[in-house]
C-alpha positions in Angstrom: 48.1 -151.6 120.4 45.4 -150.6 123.0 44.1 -152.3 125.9 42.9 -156.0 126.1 39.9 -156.6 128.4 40.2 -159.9 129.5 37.1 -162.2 128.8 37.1 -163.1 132.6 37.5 -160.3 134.3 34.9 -158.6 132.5 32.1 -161.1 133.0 33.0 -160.6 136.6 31.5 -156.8 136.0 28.3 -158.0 135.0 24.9 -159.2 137.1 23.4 -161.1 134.6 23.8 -163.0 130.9 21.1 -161.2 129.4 22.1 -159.3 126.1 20.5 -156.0 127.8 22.1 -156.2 130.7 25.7 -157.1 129.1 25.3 -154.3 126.7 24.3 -152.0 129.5 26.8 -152.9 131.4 29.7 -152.5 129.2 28.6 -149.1 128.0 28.4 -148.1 131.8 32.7 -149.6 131.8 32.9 -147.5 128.8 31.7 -144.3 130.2 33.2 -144.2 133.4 36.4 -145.3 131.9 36.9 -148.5 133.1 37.3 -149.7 129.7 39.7 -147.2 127.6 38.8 -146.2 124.0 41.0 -148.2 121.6 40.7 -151.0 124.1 39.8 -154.5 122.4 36.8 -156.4 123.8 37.0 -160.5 123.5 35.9 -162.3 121.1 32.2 -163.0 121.0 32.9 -166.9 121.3 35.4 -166.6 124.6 33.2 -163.4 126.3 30.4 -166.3 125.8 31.9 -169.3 127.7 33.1 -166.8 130.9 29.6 -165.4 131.0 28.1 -169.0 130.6 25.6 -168.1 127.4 25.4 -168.1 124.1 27.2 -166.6 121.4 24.1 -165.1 120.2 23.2 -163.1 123.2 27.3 -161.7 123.4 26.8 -161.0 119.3 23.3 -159.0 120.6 24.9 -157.3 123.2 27.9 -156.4 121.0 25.6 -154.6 118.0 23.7 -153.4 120.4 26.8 -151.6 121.6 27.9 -151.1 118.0 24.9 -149.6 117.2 25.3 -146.7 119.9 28.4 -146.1 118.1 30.4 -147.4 121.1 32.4 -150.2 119.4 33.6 -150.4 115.8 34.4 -154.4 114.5 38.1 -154.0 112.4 38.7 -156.8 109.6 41.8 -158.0 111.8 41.6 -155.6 114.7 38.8 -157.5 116.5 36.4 -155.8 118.2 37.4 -152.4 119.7 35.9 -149.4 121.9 35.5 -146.2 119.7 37.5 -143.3 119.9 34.3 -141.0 120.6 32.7 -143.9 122.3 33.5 -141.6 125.7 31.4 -139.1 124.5 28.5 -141.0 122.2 25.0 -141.0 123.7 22.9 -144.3 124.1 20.1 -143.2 121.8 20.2 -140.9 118.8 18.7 -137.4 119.3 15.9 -138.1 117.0 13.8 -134.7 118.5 16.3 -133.0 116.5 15.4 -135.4 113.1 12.1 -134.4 113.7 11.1 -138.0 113.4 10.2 -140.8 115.7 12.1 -143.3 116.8 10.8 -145.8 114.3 10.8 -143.4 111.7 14.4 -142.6 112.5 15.3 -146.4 111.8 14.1 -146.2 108.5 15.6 -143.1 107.4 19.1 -144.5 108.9 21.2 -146.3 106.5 22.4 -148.9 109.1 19.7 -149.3 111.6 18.9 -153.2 111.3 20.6 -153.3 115.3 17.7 -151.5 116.9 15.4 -154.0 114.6 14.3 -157.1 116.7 14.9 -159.2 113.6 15.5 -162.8 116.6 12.3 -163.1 118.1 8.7 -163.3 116.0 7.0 -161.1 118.7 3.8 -159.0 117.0 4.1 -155.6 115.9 2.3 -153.0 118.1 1.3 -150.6 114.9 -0.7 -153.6 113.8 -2.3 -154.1 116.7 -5.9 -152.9 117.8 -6.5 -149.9 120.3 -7.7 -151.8 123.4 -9.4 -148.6 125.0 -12.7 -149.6 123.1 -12.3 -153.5 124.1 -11.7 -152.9 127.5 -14.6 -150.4 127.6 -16.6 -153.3 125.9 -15.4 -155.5 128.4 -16.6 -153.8 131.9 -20.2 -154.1 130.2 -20.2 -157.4 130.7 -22.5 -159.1 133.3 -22.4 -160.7 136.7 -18.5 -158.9 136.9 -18.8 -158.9 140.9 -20.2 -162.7 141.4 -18.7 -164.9 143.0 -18.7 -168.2 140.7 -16.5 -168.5 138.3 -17.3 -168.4 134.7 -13.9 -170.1 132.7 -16.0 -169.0 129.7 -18.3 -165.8 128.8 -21.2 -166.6 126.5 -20.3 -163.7 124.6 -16.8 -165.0 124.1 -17.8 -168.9 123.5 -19.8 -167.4 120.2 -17.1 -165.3 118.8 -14.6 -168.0 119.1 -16.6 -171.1 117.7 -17.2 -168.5 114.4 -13.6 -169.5 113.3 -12.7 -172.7 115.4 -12.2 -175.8 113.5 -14.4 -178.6 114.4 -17.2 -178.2 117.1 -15.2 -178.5 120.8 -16.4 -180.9 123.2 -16.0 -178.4 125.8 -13.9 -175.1 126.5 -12.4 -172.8 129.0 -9.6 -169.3 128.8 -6.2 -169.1 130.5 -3.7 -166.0 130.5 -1.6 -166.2 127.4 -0.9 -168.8 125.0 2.3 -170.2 127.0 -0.1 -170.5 129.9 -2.6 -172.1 128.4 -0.1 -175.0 127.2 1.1 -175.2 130.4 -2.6 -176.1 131.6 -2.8 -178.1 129.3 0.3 -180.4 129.7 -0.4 -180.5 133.3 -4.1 -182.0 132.9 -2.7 -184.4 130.3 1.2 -185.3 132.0 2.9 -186.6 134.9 6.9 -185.8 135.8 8.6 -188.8 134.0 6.3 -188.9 131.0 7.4 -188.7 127.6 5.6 -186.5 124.9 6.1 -186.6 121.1 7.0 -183.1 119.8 8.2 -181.9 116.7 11.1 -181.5 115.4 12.8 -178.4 115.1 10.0 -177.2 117.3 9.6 -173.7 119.5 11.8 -173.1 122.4 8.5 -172.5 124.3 7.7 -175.4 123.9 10.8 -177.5 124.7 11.1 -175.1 127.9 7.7 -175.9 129.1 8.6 -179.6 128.9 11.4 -179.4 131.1 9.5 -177.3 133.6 7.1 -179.9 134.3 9.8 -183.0 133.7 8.6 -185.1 130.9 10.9 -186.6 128.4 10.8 -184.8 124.6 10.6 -187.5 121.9 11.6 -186.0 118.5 9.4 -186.6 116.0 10.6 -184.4 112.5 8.2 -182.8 110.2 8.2 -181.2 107.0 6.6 -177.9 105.6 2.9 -180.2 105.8 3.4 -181.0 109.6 5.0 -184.4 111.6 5.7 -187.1 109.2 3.4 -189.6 109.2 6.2 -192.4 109.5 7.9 -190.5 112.6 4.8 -190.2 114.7 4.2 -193.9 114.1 8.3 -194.3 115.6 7.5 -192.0 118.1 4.7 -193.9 119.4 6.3 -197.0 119.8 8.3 -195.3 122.5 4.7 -195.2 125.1 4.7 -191.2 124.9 1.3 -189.6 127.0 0.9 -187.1 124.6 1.8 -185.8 121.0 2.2 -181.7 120.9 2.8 -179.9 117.9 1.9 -176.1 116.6 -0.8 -176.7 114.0 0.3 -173.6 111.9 2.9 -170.8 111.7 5.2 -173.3 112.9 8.3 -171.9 114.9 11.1 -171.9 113.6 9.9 -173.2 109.7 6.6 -171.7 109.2 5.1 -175.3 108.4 1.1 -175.8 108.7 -0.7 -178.9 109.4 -2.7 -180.1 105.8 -6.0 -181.6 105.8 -4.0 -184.5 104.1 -1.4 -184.7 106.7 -3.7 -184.3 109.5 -5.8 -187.4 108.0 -2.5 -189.0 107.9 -1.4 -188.4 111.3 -5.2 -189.4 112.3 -4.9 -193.0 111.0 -1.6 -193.5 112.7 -3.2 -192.1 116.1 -6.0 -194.2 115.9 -4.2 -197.3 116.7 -3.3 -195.5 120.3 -6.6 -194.6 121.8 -4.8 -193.6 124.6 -2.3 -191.0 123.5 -3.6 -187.5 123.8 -3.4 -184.8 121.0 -2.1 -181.2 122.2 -2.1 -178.7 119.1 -0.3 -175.1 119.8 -1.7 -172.4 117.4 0.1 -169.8 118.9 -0.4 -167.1 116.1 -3.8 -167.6 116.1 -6.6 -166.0 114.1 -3.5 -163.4 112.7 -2.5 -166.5 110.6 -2.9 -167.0 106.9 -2.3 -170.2 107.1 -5.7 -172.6 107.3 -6.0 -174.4 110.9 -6.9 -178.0 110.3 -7.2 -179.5 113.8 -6.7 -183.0 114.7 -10.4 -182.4 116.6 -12.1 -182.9 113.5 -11.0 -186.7 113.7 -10.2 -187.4 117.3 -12.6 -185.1 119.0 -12.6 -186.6 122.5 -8.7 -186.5 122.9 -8.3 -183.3 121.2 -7.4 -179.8 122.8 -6.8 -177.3 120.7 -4.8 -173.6 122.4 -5.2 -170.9 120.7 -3.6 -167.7 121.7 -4.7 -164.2 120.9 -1.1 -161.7 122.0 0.3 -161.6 118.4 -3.1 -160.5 117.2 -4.3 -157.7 120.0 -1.4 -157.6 122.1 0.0 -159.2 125.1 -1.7 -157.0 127.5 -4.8 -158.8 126.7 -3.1 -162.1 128.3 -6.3 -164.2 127.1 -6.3 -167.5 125.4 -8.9 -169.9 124.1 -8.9 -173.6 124.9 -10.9 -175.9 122.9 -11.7 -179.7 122.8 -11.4 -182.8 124.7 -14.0 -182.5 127.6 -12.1 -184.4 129.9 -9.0 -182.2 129.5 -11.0 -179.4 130.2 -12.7 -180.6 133.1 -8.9 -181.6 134.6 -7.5 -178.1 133.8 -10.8 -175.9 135.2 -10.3 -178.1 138.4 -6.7 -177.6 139.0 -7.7 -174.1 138.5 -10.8 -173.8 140.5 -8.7 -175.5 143.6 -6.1 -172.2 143.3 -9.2 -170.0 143.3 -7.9 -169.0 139.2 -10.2 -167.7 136.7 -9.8 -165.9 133.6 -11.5 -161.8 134.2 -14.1 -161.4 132.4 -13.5 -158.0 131.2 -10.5 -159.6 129.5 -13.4 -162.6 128.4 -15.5 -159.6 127.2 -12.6 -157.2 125.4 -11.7 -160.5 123.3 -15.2 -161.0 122.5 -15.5 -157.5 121.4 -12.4 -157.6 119.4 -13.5 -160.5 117.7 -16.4 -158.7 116.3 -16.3 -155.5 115.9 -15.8 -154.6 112.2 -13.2 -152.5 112.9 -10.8 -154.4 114.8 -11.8 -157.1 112.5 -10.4 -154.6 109.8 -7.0 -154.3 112.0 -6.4 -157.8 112.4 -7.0 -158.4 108.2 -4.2 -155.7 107.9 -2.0 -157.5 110.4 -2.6 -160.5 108.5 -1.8 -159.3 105.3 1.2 -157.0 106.3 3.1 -160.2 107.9 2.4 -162.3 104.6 3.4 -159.6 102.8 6.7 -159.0 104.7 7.0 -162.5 104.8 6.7 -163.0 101.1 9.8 -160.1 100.4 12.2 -161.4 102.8 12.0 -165.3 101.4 12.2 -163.8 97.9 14.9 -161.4 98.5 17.1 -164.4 100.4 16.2 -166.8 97.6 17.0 -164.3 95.3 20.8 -163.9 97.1 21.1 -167.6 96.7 19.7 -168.4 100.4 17.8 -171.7 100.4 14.1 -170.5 102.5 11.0 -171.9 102.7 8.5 -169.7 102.9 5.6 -170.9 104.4 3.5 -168.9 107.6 4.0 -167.2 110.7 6.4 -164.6 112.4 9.4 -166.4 111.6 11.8 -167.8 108.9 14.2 -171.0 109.1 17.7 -170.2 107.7 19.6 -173.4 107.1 23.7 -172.5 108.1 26.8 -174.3 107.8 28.5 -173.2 111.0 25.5 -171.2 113.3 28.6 -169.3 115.7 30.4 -168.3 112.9 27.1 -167.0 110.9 25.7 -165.1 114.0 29.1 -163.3 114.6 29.3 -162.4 111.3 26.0 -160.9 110.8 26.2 -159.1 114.0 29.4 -157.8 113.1 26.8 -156.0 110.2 24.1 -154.9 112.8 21.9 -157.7 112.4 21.4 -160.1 115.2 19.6 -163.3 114.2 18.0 -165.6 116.5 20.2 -169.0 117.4 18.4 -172.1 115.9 20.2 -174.5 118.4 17.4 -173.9 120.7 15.3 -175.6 118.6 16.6 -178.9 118.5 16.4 -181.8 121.3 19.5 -182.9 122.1 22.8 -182.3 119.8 24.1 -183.5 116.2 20.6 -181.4 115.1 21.0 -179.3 111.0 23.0 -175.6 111.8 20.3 -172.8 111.3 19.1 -169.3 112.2 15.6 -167.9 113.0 14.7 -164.7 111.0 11.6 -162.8 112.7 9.9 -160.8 109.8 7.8 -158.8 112.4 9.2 -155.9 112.7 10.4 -155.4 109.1 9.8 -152.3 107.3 7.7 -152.1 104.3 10.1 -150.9 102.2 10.6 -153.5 99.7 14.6 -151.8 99.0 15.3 -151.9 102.6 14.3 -155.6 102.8 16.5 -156.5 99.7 19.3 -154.8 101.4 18.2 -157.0 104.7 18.8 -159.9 102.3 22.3 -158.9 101.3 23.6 -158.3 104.3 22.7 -162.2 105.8 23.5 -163.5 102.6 27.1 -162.1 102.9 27.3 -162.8 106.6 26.0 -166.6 105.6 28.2 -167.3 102.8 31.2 -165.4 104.4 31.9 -165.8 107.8 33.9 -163.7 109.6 36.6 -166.4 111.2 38.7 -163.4 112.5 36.1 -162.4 114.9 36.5 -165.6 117.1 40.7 -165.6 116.8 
């Protein structure tokens, strides 16, 4: 029997709990023989609690690792450094394929590893060129004065075209995540509780407990919040009720025009709770946005973030609504001398408009649905109960989440954890399948769906002996 590594004298090796750095790390032990082939590394679950993280991250570092061909995972032999792992390379020569990297993950029969299948970032190939934007961008006028101009005229037209409602008022920020944070700050204090969906983004839950408020959960179905849980919500004196108003993360849900009406009566009786709506996936959504402004105008503010559409270079988001929000955020940022360039204002105009990058962002649209659509088929089709509804991501309920990521990543596919969804504990076990970055290849998809129905139905309990 080869070498054990013990769980803590490894973690004592390594900086930091991030699944790139672990993996690096370990492949660096690896090469310069610290850790002997043969040797057996710990189990995902105990190499978790030294390093103080999550089994996920240890299961993404591990198929990362696997997927370099530097550890094998044996039925009953654990998980063990390969016998060539000495002399394996990081990457695959794919000069001598003649393809490119991403083509060289399709043509490989087990490539899912290198797929970022746990987090519903966009896909660059379906995003625009920016050269043209920004070009568009440094034509815009009065870029060396002094006063600052939250929003471009140019920008202000191209955005009302598809906002819901008619905003009270508006103003930019950097990304979508900052723009929330604005947001929150205008309309919170530390000690404040918010109403926020639940299962709701990690984002969002994070962004919370930057800024100290108290998260009230508030469930939801595939329409948006229940009606009947905003109502018990509210009886708990929250500031403010946030939720994404489509492409919901982690279940795909979008807010109805019914549910919104719904939501609207309840709100009504608590003129003084303000409405935050998170449309995060933005004008790449197929899903319609049916904002809460179009009932409750004046405490309103919709974010809406333009990264999964054109990239996050851009770092340019669009806030629109409440007038008094507004007002609050543009002064907190006026008083830090912050202001939105307006080439960035003036390459998200242009890429609003122009026909063709209006023609990338349709094919964006329609290349998540449709990768969207063949995943939730394939699983339901493998006996995997998904809903299917919009955005980067798909909600896979589990009965034992550990168990199901080890497994799967013992199969090169590394799902994202759905415990960081939830407030609190004694939350439904579940995984969060980004559809992003699959290929369209509708066979390569079905074998997707095999493999995490097998890793869901049968665990791999040996893995955390």
């Amino acid at each position: 029997m080869g070498q054990f590594i013990d769980s803590q004298w490894l973690a004592s090796q390594i900086p930091s709990p991030a699944s790139d750095i672990i993996a690096a790390s370990v492949a660096q032990l690896i090469r310069a023989g610290d850790i002997a082939q043969g040797a057996r590394l710990p189990t995902v679950r105990d190499f978790a609690s030294a390093m103080g993280t999550s089994a996920g991250t240890v299961a993404a570092a591990w198929s990362s690792l696997r997927g370099r061909g530097l550890i094998e995972s044996r039925r009953r032999g654990g998980t063990v450094v390969c016998d060539t792992a000495g002399n394996a390379a990081d990457t695959p020569n794919t000069h001598n394929l003649g393809l490119a990297p991403r083509q060289w993950l399709q043509a490989t029969e087990h490539s899912w590893s290198a797929t970022d299948l746990s987090r519903g970032s966009a896909d660059p190939a379906l995003q625009p060129d920016l050269a043209p934007a920004l070009a568009a961008g440094l034509q815009v006028t009065h870029l060396h004065a002094a006063e600052k101009e939250h929003l471009i005229e140019p920008l202000r037209a191209a955005v009302a075209a598809t906002w819901p409602g008619s905003a009270e008022d508006w103003t930019t920020a950097g990304g979508g995540t900052e723009g929330m944070l604005l947001a929150l700050q205008a309309a919170t204090r530390p000690g404040d509780r918010i109403a926020i969906e639940h299962p709701t983004s990690p984002r969002l839950l994070g962004l919370l407990e930057l800024l100290k408020v108290e998260a009230i959960a508030m469930a939801c179905d595939q329409q948006g919040p229940l009606p009947a849980a905003l109502q018990a919500a509210l009886e708990q004196g929250p500031s403010v009720v946030l939720y994404q108003l489509r492409a919901q993360l982690p279940s795909g849900s979008a807010l109805t025009a019914e549910r919104r009406d719904a939501l609207a009566e309840v709100l009504e009786g608590h003129p003084e709770v303000v409405i935050l709506e998170d449309d995060h996936m933005g004008t790449v959504s197929t899903a319609a946005a049916h904002s809460m402004s179009e009932r409750l105008p004046q405490r309103t503010l919709l974010v809406r973030a333009y990264c999964r559409a054109f990239g996050v270079d851009l770092r340019t988001s669009v806030l629109g609504g409440s007038a008094r929000i507004i007002q609050a955020i543009e002064a907190y940022r006026s008083d830090r001398v912050a202001m939105t360039s307006r080439i960035f204002q003036g390459a998200l105009a242009w890429l609003l408009t122009d026909p063709g990058a209006v023609a990338t962002l349709e094919r964006a649209r329609s290349t998540y649905a449709w990768r969207r659509h063949a995943l939730a088929q394939a699983l339901i089709e493998q006996g995997v109960p998904v809903e299917e509804g919009s955005g980067l991501t798909l909600w896979l309920p589990v009965a034992d989440e550990t168990a199901a990521i080890v497994s799967l990543a013992s199969q090169g596919v590394v799902l994202g954890s759905g415990s960081h969804c939830f407030i609190g504990t004694g939350h439904p076990a579940g995984l969060r399948v980004a559809i992003s970055r699959l290929p369209d290849d509708l066979g390569k998809i079905t074998e997707l769906a095999q493999l995490i129905a097998n890793g869901v139905k049968r665990p791999r309990h040996e893995d955390f002996d």
